[in-house]
Structures are given as C-alpha cells and as structure tokens.
N, C-alpha and C positions, 0 to 999 in steps of 0.2 A: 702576767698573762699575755699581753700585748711582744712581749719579747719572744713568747714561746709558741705563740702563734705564727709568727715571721721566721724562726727558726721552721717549723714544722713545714711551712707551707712555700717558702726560698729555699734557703740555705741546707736542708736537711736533704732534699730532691738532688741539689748539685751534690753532695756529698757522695751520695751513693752512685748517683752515674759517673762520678767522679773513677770510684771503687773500680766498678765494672769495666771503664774504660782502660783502667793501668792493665786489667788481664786480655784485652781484645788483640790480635794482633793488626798491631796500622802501620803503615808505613812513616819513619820517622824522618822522613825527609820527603820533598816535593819531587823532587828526580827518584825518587822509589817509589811512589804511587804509579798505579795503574789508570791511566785516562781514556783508555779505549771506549770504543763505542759497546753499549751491550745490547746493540742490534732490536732493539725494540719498536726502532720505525722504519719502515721501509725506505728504498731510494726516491728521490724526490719525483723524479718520473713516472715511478708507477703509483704513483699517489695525486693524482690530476685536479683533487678537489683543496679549498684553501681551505689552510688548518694552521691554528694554534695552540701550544702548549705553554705552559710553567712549570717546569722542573727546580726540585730542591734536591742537593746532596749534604754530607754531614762534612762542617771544614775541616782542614788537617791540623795537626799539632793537637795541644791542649785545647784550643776553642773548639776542639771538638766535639768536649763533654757540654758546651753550653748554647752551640748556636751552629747552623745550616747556610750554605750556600744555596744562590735561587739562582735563576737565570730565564730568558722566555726566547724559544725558539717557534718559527711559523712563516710558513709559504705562500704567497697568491696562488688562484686557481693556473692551472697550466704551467708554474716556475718547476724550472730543473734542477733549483737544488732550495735546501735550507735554509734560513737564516737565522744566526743565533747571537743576541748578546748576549754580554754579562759586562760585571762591572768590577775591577778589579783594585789591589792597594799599591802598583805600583806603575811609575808609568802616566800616561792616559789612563784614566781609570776606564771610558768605556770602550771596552773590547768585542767586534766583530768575527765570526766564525773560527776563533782561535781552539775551540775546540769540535769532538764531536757533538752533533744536535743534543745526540741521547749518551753524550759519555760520561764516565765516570768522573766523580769528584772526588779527589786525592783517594782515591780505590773503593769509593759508595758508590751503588748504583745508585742511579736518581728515582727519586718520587716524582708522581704524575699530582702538580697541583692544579693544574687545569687542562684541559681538552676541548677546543672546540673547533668545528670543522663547516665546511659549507658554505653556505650566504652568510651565513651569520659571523663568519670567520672572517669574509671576503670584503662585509661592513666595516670589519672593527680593526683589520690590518693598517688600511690606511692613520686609524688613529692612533693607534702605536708606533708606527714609523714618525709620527709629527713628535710623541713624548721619547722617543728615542733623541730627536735631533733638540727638541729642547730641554733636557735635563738638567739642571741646576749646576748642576756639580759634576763635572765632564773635566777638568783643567787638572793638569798635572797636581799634587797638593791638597786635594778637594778631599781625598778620602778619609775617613776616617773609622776606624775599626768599629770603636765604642764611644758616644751611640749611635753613628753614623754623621755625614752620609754614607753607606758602603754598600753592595752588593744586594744587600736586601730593602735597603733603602733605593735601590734605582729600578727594582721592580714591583715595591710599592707603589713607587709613582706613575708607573704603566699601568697597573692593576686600579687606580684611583682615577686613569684616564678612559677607563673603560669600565665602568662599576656594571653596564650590562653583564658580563660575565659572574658575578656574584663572586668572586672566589678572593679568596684571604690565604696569605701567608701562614705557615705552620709559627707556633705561637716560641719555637725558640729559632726563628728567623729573626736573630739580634739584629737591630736595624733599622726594622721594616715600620717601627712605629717612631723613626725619626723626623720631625717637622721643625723647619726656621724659626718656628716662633709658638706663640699658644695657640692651639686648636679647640676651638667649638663648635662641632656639629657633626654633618653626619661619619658616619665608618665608612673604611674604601668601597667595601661594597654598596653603599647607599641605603641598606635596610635596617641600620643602627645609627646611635648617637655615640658620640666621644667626646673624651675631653681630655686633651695630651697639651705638659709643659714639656714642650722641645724634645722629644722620646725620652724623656731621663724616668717621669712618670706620668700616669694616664689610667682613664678607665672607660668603656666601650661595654655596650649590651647593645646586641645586634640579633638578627635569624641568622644570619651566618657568622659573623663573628663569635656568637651567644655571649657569655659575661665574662670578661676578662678584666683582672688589675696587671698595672705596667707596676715594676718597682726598677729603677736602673737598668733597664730595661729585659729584667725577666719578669716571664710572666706567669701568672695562675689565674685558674678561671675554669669554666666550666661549656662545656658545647652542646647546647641543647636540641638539636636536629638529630646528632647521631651520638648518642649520649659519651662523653666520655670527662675525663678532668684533663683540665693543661696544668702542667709542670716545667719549672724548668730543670733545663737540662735533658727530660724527656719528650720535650712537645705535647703529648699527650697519650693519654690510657684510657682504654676502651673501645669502644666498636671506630672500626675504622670509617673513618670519615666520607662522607656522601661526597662523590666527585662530583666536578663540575663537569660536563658535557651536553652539547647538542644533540637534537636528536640524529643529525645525520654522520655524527662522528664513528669513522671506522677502525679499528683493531689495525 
C-alpha cells in the first residue's frame, strides 16, 4: 500500500507531464529559445513608485517536466530602470540584468509570484539588496541543480529575508526547499512550521504554504487558502492561487 501510495502521489504525476511534455513544442536548445520581454511592465520611468516582483518560468530541456526557474526583479521609487537577478549553473552563479525584467524563460512567459509596490516595496528593497550581496552560494562552483543551492534556492533565500511579503515559491520550484543543514521552525513566509533535512526531505503546514510533503525534493500537498492540490511536475491543480500584492500595486 505504502508503495502504491508513492507511486500515485510522486512518480505517477511525473509520468504523465512527463507524456505531455514530449508532445509540447520547446525549443531544444538554449540558442532557440525565445527570451524577449513580453512586455508586461512598463518602462521604468513611467513607473515612478517602488515595486517588486517574483517571477517563475518553466526550465528548458527535460527539467522541464519537473521544475521552474524564479528570479525577483524591483525598482526604488524614482529609478530609471529595473533590476533583475537570478541565479544561474554556470559561471558566477549570480547574475544581474542579463535578461529582460519580465522575459521569457527558455520561450515561457513568466508567472507573477509576487507584486508589491509603494512604501512597502520601498521598506523591503533595501532588504533584498543586503541578501542579494550576502548569499551563500555566489562563487563559481556553488551551484548545484539537485537539490540545490540553484536558482530557486537564491530566491528563497530572499523570500525568507523578507517573510512580510507572505509569498512561497510554486511547489515544483526544485530547490527552493534547499537548507545547509536540519531545519526547525518556521516557513519562509513566517506563518507555518517546517521541518527540512537539507531539501532532500521535509514537511511544512502553513496559511500560505498550506500542507506540503518534500520527497527528493518533489512535492505534494495541498493549498488551503485557494483550494487546490500540489503535484509534481505540475505545481499544482485548482483554483489559481491568491497573489501576493499591496494595496497600492499597479497593472
């Protein structure tokens, strides 16, 4: 029973997006992706209030079917342009404005996993510039796919420096539940409890997290604010998730 429970609730989810993904058309290489912007924020100039976002896309190749690129792009009030990291596997892993704020990842628009704009933005910037410069795992080497530290693991750790924003990583953000050592206590966002060995496994009941099990780091679990199930390989099913935003944040 116990086997066919882990099959049904892991490995049967990867299967099938598995399926789906061989018929998608993607581009099968990094120089045939599309990375343009899809224009969904305006120029920084006429955008005069500070704002920050988190954006997720889905990665290229085969990690496609199982895990998402994040990245967190955001302005001071009055700045002329964007600023965007991410964190990458080759190289320095962390990378400044190499792409557009709002472009495309290996030819996926991105997802809006937060929004916030105004004072509150204007607070919480400074804090993010400090876990920008101190992130762990910055040195040539440091990357690492699976279970990180990677991409989703360097904006967790932003996301954990600013738990006001309430907002969580999509649950096949492979990664993001990576930690140096045993974790107990709360969730990035602060309104759960966890308990993570090193992101290989863990488990988390939160109001924004809701109930989630880690297993090598896919996850299942269920989102109890805006009902839906996590899957891997899908993220999750059901009503689309409550975003995060201030009240002053604009289109």
């Amino acid at each position: 029973m116990i086997i066919l429970l882990f099959f049904a609730a892991f490995l049967a989810p990867i299967a099938a997006r598995a399926a789906l993904f061989a018929f998608e058309d993607r581009p099968l290489h990094w120089r045939d992706a599309d990375w343009s912007s899809v224009r969904a924020l305006p120029p920084a100039v006429e955008h005069p209030e500070a704002r920050i976002l988190v954006l997720s896309g889905r990665t290229g190749g085969w990690k496609g079917v199982v895990a998402t690129h994040s990245w967190v792009v955001f302005k001071s009030a009055g700045a002329t342009s964007w600023t965007r990291y991410d964190v990458v596997g080759w190289g320095n892993p962390v990378r400044m404005n190499e792409w557009a704020p709002d472009g495309r990842w290996y030819g996926t628009p991105p997802s809006v996993i937060a929004d916030v704009s105004g004072a509150q933005a204007e607070d919480l910037i400074p804090r993010i510039e400090v876990a920008v410069k101190e992130y762990r795992w910055r040195d040539a080497g440091d990357y690492k796919t699976w279970p990180g530290p990677n991409s989703n693991s360097f904006v967790a750790a932003i996301l954990r420096a600013v738990p006001e924003m309430r907002a969580v990583l999509p649950a096949n953000a492979v990664g993001r539940d990576f930690r140096p050592g045993f974790h107990a206590g709360l969730t990035d966002s602060g309104t759960g409890l966890e308990l993570n060995l090193w992101g290989y496994t863990g488990v988390k009941l939160g109001w924004v997290e809701g109930f989630e099990i880690n297993l090598l780091s896919l996850v299942v679990g269920l989102d109890f604010r805006s009902p839906a199930i996590k899957l891997p390989g899908f993220g999750r099913i059901g009503l689309a998730p409550l975003p995060v935003l201030s009240p002053q944040t604009n289109s």
